[in-house]
Each structure stands twice: as structure tokens, then as C-alpha cells.
C-alpha positions in Angstrom: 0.0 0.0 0.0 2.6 2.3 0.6 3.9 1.9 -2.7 1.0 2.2 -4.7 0.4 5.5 -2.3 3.8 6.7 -3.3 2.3 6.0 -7.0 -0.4 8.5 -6.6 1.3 11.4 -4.9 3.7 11.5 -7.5 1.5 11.7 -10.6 -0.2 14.2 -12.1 -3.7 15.4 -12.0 -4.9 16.0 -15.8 -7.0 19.2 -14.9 -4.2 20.8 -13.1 -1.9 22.9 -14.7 0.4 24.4 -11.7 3.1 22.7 -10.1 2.3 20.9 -7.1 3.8 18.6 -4.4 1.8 16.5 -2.3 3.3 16.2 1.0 1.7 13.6 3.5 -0.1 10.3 2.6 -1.9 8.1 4.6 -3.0 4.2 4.8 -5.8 2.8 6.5 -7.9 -0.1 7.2 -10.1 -0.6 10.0 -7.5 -1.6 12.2 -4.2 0.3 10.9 -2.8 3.9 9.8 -0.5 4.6 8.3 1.4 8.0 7.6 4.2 9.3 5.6 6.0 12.8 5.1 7.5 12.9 1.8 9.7 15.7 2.8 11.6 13.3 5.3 15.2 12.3 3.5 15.3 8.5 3.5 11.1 8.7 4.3 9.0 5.6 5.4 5.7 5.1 6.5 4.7 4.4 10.1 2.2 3.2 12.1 0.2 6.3 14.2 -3.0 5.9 16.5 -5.1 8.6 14.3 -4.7 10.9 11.8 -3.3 13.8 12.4 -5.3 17.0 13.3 -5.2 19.7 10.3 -3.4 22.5 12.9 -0.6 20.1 12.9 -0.4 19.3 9.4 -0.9 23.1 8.5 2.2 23.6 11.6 4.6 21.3 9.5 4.2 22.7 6.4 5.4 25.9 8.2 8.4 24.2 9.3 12.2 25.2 7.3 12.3 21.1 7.7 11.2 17.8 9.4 12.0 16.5 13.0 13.8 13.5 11.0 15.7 15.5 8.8 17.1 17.8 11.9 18.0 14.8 13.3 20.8 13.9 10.6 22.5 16.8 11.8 23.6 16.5 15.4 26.6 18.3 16.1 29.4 16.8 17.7 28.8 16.2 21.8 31.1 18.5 24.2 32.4 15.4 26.2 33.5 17.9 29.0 32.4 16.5 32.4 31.3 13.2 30.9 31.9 9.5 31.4 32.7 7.4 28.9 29.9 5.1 28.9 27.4 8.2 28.7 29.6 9.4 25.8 28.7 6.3 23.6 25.3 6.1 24.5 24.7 10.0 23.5 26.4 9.2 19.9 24.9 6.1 19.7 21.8 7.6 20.1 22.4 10.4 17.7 23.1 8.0 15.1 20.2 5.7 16.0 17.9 9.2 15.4 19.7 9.9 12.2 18.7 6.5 11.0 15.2 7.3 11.6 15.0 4.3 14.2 11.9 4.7 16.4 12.8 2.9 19.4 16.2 2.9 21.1 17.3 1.1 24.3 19.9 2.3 27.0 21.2 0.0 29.3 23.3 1.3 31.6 24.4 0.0 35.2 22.6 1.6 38.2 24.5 4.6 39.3 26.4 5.2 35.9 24.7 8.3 34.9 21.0 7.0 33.4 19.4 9.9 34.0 22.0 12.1 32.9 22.6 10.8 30.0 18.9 11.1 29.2 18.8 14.5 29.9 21.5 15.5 27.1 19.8 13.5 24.6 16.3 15.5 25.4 18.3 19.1 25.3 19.6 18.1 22.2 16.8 17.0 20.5 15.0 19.9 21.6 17.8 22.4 20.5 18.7 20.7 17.5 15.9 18.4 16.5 13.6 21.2 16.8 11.3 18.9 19.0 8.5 20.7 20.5 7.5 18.6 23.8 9.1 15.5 24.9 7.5 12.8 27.8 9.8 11.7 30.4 8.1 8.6 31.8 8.2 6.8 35.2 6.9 4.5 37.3 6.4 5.7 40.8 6.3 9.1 42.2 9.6 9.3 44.1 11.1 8.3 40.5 9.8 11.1 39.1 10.5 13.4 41.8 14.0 12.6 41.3 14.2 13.4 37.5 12.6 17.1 38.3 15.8 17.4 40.2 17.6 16.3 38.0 15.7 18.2 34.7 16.4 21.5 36.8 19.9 21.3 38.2 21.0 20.3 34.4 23.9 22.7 32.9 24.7 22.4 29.0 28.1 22.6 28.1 27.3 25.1 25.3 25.1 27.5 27.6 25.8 29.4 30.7 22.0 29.0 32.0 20.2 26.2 33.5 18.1 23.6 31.3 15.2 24.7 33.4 15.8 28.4 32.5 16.3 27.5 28.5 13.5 25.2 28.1 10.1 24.9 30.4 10.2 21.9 32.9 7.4 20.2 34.4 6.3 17.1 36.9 2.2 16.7 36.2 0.6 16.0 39.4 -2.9 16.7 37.4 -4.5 15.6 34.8 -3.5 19.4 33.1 -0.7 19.7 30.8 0.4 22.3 29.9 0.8 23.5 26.2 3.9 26.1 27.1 6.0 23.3 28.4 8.9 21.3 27.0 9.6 18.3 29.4 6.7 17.1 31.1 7.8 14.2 33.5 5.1 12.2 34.3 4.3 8.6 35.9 3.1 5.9 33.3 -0.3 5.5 36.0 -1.2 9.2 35.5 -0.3 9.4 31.6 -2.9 6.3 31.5 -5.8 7.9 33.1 -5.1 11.0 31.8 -5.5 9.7 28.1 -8.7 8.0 29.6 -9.9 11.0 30.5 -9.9 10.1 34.2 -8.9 11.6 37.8 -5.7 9.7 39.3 -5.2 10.6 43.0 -1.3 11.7 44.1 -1.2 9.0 46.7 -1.8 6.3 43.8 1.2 7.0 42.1 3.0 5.9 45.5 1.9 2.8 45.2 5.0 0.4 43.9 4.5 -0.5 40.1 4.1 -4.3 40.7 1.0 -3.9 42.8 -0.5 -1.7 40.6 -3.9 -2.5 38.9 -2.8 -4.3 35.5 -4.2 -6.3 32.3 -4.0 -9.2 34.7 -5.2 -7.8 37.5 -8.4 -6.3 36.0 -9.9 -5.8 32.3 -8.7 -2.7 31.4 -10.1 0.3 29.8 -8.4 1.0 26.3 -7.1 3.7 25.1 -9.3 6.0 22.8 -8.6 9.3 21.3 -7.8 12.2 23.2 -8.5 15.7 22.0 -6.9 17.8 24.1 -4.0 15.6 23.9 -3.9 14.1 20.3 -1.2 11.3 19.5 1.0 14.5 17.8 1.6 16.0 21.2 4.7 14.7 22.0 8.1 14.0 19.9 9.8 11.7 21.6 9.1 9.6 25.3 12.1 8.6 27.9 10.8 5.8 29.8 13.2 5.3 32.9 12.9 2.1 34.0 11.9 0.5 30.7 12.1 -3.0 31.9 9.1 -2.4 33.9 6.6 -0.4 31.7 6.2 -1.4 28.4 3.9 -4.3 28.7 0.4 -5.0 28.9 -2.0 -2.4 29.6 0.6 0.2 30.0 2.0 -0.3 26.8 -1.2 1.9 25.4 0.6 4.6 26.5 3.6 4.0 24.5 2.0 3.4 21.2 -0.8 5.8 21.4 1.7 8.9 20.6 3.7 9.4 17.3 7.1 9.5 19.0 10.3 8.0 18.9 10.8 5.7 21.9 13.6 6.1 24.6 14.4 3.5 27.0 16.2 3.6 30.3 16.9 0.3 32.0 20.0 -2.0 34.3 18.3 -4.9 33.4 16.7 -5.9 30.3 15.4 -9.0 29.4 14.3 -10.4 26.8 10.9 -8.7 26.4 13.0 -6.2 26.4 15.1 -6.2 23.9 12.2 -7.2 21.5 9.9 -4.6 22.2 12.9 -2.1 21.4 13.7 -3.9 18.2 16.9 -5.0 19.2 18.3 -1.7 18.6 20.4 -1.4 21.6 22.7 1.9 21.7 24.3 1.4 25.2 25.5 -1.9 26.9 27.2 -1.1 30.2 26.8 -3.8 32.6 27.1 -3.9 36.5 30.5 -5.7 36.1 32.3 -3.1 33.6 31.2 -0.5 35.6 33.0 -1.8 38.7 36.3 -2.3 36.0 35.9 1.7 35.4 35.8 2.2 39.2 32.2 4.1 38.1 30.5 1.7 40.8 32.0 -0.2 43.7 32.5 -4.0 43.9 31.1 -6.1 46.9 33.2 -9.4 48.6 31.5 -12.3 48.7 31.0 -14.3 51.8 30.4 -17.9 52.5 28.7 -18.8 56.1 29.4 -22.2 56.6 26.8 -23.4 59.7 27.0 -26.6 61.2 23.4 -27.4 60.0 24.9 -26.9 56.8 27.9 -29.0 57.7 26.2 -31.6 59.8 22.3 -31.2 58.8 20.2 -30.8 62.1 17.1 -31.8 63.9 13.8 -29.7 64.0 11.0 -30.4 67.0 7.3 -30.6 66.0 6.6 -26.7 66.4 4.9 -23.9 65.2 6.4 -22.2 62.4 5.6 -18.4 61.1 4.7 -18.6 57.2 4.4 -15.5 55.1 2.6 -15.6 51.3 4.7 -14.0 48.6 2.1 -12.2 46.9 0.3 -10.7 49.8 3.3 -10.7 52.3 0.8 -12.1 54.6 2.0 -13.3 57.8 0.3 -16.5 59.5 1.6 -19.7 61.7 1.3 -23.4 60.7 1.9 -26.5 62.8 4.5 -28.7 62.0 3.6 -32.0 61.1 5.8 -34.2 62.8 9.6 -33.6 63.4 12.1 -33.1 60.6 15.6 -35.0 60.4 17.7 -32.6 58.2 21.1 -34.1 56.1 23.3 -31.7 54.8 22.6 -32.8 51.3 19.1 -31.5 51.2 19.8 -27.6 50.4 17.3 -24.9 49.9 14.7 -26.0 51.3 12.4 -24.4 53.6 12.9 -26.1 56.8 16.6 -26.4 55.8 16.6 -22.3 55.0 14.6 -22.4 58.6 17.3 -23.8 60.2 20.4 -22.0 58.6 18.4 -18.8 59.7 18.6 -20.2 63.5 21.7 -21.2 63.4 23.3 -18.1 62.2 20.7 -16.3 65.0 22.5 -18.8 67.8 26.0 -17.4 66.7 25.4 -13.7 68.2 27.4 -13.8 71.5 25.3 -14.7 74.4 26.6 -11.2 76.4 24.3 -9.7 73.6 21.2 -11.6 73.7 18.1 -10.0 75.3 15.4 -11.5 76.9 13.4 -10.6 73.2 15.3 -13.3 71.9 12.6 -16.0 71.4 14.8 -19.2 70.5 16.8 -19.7 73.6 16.8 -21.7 76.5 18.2 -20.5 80.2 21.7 -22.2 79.4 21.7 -20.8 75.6 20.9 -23.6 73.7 18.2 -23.6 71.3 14.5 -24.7 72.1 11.5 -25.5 71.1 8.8 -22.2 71.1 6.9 -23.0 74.1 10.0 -25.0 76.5 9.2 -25.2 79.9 13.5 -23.9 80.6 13.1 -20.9 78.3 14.4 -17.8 79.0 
């Protein structure tokens, strides 16, 4: 279809005599549109939620030239003040834009500069990409939080002010955005109900990620068009934490605005890496960092108990259980007693009693009468012994 578009906008109309140039062509079925800018170098067609509003097609005809074709002229990055790893994921990143790639993926070790390097990419697509508004997204308040610090104690290399004081920053804690700003930092909850036309309470976006209402959770409502906030509205979304929020129901989000695709993550998986295409512009792992000296390395040590030595012997007893969905506590009697051999690891009475044992090695001088597994002489006992202490 796109070919046989490309077919039409390029031939001529019989009763029209003045030169002409279509610009934009579009694709549709009842499922799929498609859309194409014919003044892009390189162009393509891709994949948008709607057509576009006539403002904006009447705003890029205004435009000198396209978002893409800014893109193929980044200059080169002032490298002052950075780290190497952020170096190559900023040029990387460049390069994936010049390509016209629409989804990039930066994995980068916790503490190596994420969020920094994210920043430099949005001030220079805004200065030199000519973006209008970009979407920083997260995934829990205190996240995002962060990122406005981050957003307004930003200084370019090439400008003595502040990013705030060059380019309007914003955390939405409404369902209002507004219009004037450039950055609009957000969590992926309240972008969600705010294309559903919906009220999202503060507190909600406190609540951590993985307990959050999902497709799995509860049928959710999809995604429809939003007027006030059409798919055109932003350029390009950051999505820190990538690994996290880019599935199910909260991948609406993602796909409902004609942008290119950032993501920000320390662990990808799989899912990962095929929801970003594979195109992966920064791999800087936990270990490498430690190599640069850009995080700091742990040692590594191995308890050696006697249960795990010797194996052990657990009394009948009540024993506290906790559910690891719910994180409900409750007690359960024992059955009968257990005989443990040191060849049956990892299990949970064996994980119960290497728990104890490492409890009984904390000097007796220290032990209170709070602790609950002791017996008047120290040794252990059973919950309810007649010589406890």
C-alpha cells in the first residue's frame, strides 16, 4: 500500500496545470494507519494511532524542515564533564535518530549516569531536533520526583544557563498539561488515566509498580482518542525504568503517541530487547562498571553453619509462614519432626534452620530476653519449652 500510495502522490492530475507537491499520505484499514512525510530524507511510512489534526499538518508545512531530517545533523557532543559510557550512548543515540530508528534502548548500570545521560539526549533533540515537547516517563512518584531534580539542576556545556531556565520543565501531578511546556515528566499510571480521561489521586502514584492495577489484574479500559491531547503531542518519550513499563496495559501509553521511543533500564530481558527492536545503543553492565571504578564492587561471603555442615534436627513446632504475593504473615503447625542431612539444600525447613543457626552465633553477652529461641543455658529450644528464658 505504501507503494502504490507513493504511485499516486507522484503523478499528475490532468486538470491541473500548476506545479504541485503532495506532502503527507496516509494508509488505512479498520485496524491500521499509516502515515508518511514525503519531505523526510530517507522517508517511510509508520504506524500512528489517528490521523493527524489539520493544525498540525498546517504547523509542519510551516516548518524550514522535518524532526527527522534535523536529526541527521547533530553536532558533535562536548564530552567535558562526561563519562565514557554516557559518551557512547549519547552518539549512539544520535546515530540511531539519524537512521530514523523509532525505538532505542539504553542499558546502563545503576549509578552510571541513566538519568543524565537522558537529559543530554532531550536538550539536544529539543535544540537541535527542533522537538517541540518530549514525555519523560516513570513509574512511581519518588522516581519522578528525582528526574525534576535532576531536569532543573542540568547545565549544557554550550550554555551558561540552566536547562530549566532555557526550556520549560514540568512534573504533572494533574490531569492538566500544559501546552507552554517542553519536558513534562510524568508517571506511566497518571499518563494512563489521563488519556482515559480520568482523575488519578497523588497518593496512587506511591503505590509500587508491581501492585498496581494491570491487564492481569483487571480488564482494562483501552485507550481511545484524546482531543486535548492528540497522538502528535509529544516528539519523543524517555521511559526510565523501561524494563518495567512497556507491557500489557501500560503499553497503550507507549503506542498511542507518534514519538520516537527512549528506554532507560540496568536490566533488560528479553521482552526487552524485543519490544525495542533489538536496537540497543548502550550496553554497560554492573561488572564493567566496577572495571571503570564508576560503581563499587562487593566481597562475597560464604557462612558455613554446622546445619549446613552436619544437617540438624527440628521439634514438632509452630512455624511463622508469610505468602509472597500478599506478604501475609500466619503460623502453621509442623507435622511431625524433621531429620535434616546436609545434602538437602534450599529448602524451607533447611533455610529455617540455617536462619537459627546463624541467629544462635550472636554472643550470648548480647542476647536479650526478646530473643525467642533460647533456653536458660543458651541452647536452642523449642517455642513453648518449659526452661526458656
Amino acid at each position: 500500500m505504501e507503494v502504490q500510495s507513493g504511485r499516486y502522490a507522484n503523478s499528475t492530475f490532468k486538470w491541473i496545470k500548476n506545479e504541485y507537491a503532495i506532502r503527507f499520505a496516509y494508509e488505512a484499514t479498520d485496524k491500521i494507519i499509516r502515515f508518511t512525510d514525503y519531505k523526510d530524507i530517507k522517508y517511510r511510512s509508520r504506524t500512528v494511532f489517528s490521523f493527524h489534526r489539520p493544525e498540525t499538518l498546517r504547523d509542519l508545512l510551516r516548518q524550514p524542515d522535518t524532526i527527522r531530517n534535523n536529526m541527521k545533523h547533530f553536532p558533535p557532543l562536548d564530552t567535558n564533564g562526561f563519562r565514557k559510557c554516557q559518551i557512547n550512548a549519547i552518539n549512539n543515540l544520535d546515530q540511531s535518530f539519524a537512521d530514523n530508528r523509532p525505538k532505542a534502548l539504553v542499558q546502563m548500570a545503576t549509578g552510571a549516569g541513566k538519568t543524565f545521560t537522558a537529559i543530554t539526549a532531550a536538550y539536544r533533540l529539543l535544540k537541535y531536533g527542533k522537538m517541540k515537547r518530549i514525555l519523560f516517563l516513570v513509574d512511581t512518584k519518588g522516581l519522578g520526583e528525582q528526574a525534576e531534580r535532576e531536569f532543573l539542576a542540568y547545565m549544557p556545556n554550550d550554555d551558561p544557563r540552566s536547562f530549566s531556565q532555557i526550556y520549560g520543565v514540568r512534573r504533572l501531578k494533574s490531569s492538566y498539561i500544559p501546552n507552554d511546556i517542553q519536558i513534562c515528566i510524568c508517571t506511566i499510571q497518571r499518563m494512563y488515566s489521563i488519556l482515559k480521561g480520568e482523575t488519578l489521586d497523588e497518593k496512587a502514584e506511591e503505590t509500587p509498580f508491581a501492585e498496581y492495577v494491570t491487564a492481569e489484574s483487571k480488564a482494562p479500559k483501552e485507550v481511545v482518542y484524546n482531543a486535548k491531547y492528540p497522538p502528535e503531542f509529544f516528539d519523543c518519550i524517555i521511559v526510565d525504568e523501561c524494563h518495567r513499563s512497556i507491557y500489557n496495559v501500560w503499553s497503550q501509553v507507549l503506542t498511542y503517541f507518534d514519538a520516537f521511543i527512549v528506554g532507560l533500564t540496568a536490566t533488560p530481558d528479553n521482552r526487552t530487547f524485543a519490544f525495542f527492536n533489538e536496537n540497543i545503543v548502550s550496553e554497560y553492565p554492573r561488572e564493567q562498571a566496577i572495571v571503570d571504578g564508576v560503581n563499587v564492587g562487593e566481597d562475597i561471603f560464604l557462612i558455613e553453619t554446622q546445619v549446613g555442615k552436619n544437617g540438624g534436627f527440628l521439634m514438632k513446632q509452630l512455624i511463622e509462614y508469610r505468602d509472597r504475593l500478599s506478604r501475609a504473615k500466619r503460623w502453621r503447625q509442623m507435622d511431625e519432626d524433621v531429620n535434616y542431612a546436609p545434602s538437602q539444600p534450599d529448602s524451607n525447613s533447611h533455610s529455617h534452620f540455617q536462619r537459627k543457626s546463624i541467629h544462635y552465633a550472636v554472643p550470648a553477652q548480647k542476647r536479650s530476653s526478646q530473643d525467642a529461641d533460647f533456653c536458660q543455658d543458651g541452647q536452642p529450644c523449642r517455642r513453648y519449652c518449659a526452661n526458656r528464658a
